[in-house]
Steps between C-alpha positions, in 0.01 A plus 500: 500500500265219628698216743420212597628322843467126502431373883274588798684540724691724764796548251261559216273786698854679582577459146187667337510778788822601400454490075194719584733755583633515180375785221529266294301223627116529377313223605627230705331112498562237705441123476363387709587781750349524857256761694783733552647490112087621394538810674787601248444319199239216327536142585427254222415111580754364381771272731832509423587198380234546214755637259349473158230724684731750644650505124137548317441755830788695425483520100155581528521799729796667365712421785844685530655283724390172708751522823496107675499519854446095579807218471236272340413690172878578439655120543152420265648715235275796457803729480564359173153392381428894529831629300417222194174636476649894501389587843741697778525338812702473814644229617754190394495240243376197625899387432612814747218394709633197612767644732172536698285202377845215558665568799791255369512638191588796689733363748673350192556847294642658848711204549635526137554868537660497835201667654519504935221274600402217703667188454252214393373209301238409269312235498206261325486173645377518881772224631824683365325800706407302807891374484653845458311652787617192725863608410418851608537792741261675657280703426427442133258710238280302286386673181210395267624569169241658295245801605310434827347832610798603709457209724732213349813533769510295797762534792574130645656506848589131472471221249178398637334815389698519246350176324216572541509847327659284228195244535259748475616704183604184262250210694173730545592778252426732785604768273343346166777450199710767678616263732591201260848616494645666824826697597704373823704829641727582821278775689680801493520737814448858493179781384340507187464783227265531249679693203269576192696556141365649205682282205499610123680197394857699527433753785332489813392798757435416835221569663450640928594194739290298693430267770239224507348322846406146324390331855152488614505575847699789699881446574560306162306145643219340303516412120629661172242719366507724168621758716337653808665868485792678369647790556753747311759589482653188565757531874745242379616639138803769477606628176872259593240207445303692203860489330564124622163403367546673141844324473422154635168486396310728232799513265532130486157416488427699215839384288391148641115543310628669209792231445197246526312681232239618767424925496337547819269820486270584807543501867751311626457453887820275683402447841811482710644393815742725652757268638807528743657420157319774257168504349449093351234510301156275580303511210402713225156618415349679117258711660439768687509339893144526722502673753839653418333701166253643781777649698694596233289677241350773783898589488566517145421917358591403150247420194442081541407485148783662340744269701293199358542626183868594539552092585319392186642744250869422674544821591545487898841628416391856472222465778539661818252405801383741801438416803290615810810509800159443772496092623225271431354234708250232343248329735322154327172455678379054414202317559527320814686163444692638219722335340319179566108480466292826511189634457403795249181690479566707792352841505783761553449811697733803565614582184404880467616550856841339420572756257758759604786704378786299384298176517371256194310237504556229283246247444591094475290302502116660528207522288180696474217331589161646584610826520772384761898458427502163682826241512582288210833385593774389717666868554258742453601808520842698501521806725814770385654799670723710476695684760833691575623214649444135525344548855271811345344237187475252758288643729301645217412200351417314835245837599352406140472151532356504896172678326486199245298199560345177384421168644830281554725783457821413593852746428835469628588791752897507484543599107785763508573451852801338532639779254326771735684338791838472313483881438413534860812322667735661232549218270 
């Protein structure tokens, strides 16, 4: 079978590395791919918001499946442009897709269905939002509606900062459209947990746990970022809370969609906040998560491809998924001033020397150039291991990474260790 893997990114390189694997899988394309995604497959020029040429792409090369790996492409619709013109592909409609695309649109179907989340408020005129936040407590979460690269949510401290955040997502469009509408939420207390779901419309099959570091900077300071690291399995999830989160949260979601007239098929990926309370859920995602896919996929000993297929045929009912029982730590190495202004074109060096046992290197955003992979992105490059233990992937991955280089270079240096330190104190 020939795939295709929309995106060029981190996610998308993890992707294609694991549907290699497959027997099945003959030739792999990627659009527009990366430096790291060429070493595995083909990439084709073609961006992934071009969907009547992904469409002509895919009929025209006999393509078996197109698998979506960017937000963008799904809440655009290709999902269903592709199935009306006889294609496979996966990922949600662009109707499913909008538990992703609206955060209030979401926030109203868990309301509606009783779902645990944060308590909020949605708004599209900037003075009933300026008002509401004057009425509040402290601290608040601020939420750009639509799709902003991971980067929409703003903590505000007081109602000084908290205007402002308001100001700059429906007054300077900080965010583009996304922020036209915004979400006003309590800010919930606890650790996050990235769950990934595979979702056939009437089943689901969860896939390993995970843990995302979304700061910038060491010891969770700086801005939100895409994600800076991961690592899985996930401290913070028991199979009590696996139970609680199937009752409270899968089953009704899913009877909440299909009572809507939406069938969700693809990945479903809640991101959660683990709460003195229980898990409260803070938003939901339709795609695989970045870097989470890069720590999770190293783990995962079944066939990719025949669990993509399972979710489109509606079979994940009689699918059964392996895993690898080692740990996995994800390092993201950024251009320097990431998330904010950075330069690309930096020559990368330490590659080949990187490579070890038990560690993958996933590549973000780099290009070839000259002969040279050089940077083409915010986070460049994703650096995996695995280990017996959290500690063991950890310091795998850091070994790899300390023979990496390029100019502005900058990592955080505490992924995984406050879950290293919990196992080391007993807790």
């Amino acid at each position: 079978m020939k795939i295709l893997v929309v995106g060029s990114g981190g996610r998308e390189h993890a992707l294609a590395w694991k549907l290699k694997q497959s027997s099945a899988v003959e030739r792999i394309f990627c659009a527009p791919g990366n430096a790291g995604t060429a070493e595995i497959g083909e990439n084709v020029v073609i961006q992934t918001n071009d969907l009547p040429a992904l469409v002509r792409f895919a009929k025209e090369n006999g393509i078996g499946m197109t698998v979506v790996g960017p937000d963008d492409p799904l809440a655009a619709g290709i999902a269903d442009l592709f199935e009306a013109e006889g294609l496979r592909v996966f990922g949600p409609s662009k109707s499913a897709a909008r538990l992703e695309s609206s955060k209030i649109f979401a926030k109203e179907l868990m309301r509606k269905n009783k779902i645990p989340t944060a308590r909020g408020a949605a708004f599209e005129k900037i003075e009933a939002a300026f008002a509401f936040v004057n009425e509040s407590r402290f601290p608040v979460v601020i939420k750009a509606d639509g799709l902003a690269l991971g980067k929409g949510v703003i903590i505000a401290q007081d109602a000084l900062a908290a205007r402002a955040a308001i100001d700059s997502m429906m007054n300077e469009r900080r965010f583009g459209e996304a922020g036209a509408r915004l979400l006003i939420e309590e800010c919930l207390t606890g650790a996050e947990c990235s769950l990934h779901a595979l979702v056939d419309g009437k089943n689901y099959r969860m896939l390993a746990t995970a843990r995302d570091h979304k700061r910038a900077y060491d010891g969770d300071t700086g801005p939100n970022t895409g994600g800076m690291g991961a690592f899985s399995p996930a401290n913070n999830f028991s199979p009590e809370l696996e139970a609680q989160f199937d009752r409270e949260v899968m089953r009704p979601l899913l009877k909440g969609l299909n009572e809507s007239g939406v069938r969700f098929r693809g990945l479903l990926f809640p991101g959660l906040m683990i709460t003195p309370k229980g898990p409260r859920v803070l938003e939901f995602n339709c795609r695989f998560g970045d870097p989470e896919t890069q720590v999770i996929l190293p783990r995962l000993k079944s066939d990719l491809l025949e669990l993509l297929e399972a979710t489109i045929d509606g079979a994940l009912d009689r699918a059964t998924i392996e895993w690898d029982d080692r740990a996995a730590v994800t390092v993201v190495l950024a251009s320097g001033g990431y998330p904010n202004k950075y330069e690309t074109g930096k020559p990368i060096t330490g590659l080949e020397t990187a490579c070890a046992q038990g560690v993958q290197i996933f590549h973000a955003g780099t290009r070839r150039e000259n002969g040279k992979i050089v940077t083409a992105g915010g986070r460049v490059l994703a650096v995996s291991a695995l280990g017996e233990t959290v500690a063991a992937a950890r310091t795998l991955a850091y070994e790899a990474v300390s023979h990496i280089d390029f100019e502005g270079c900058q990592y955080r240096r505490d992924i995984a260790l406050g879950a290293v330190a919990a196992k080391v104190v007993g807790l």
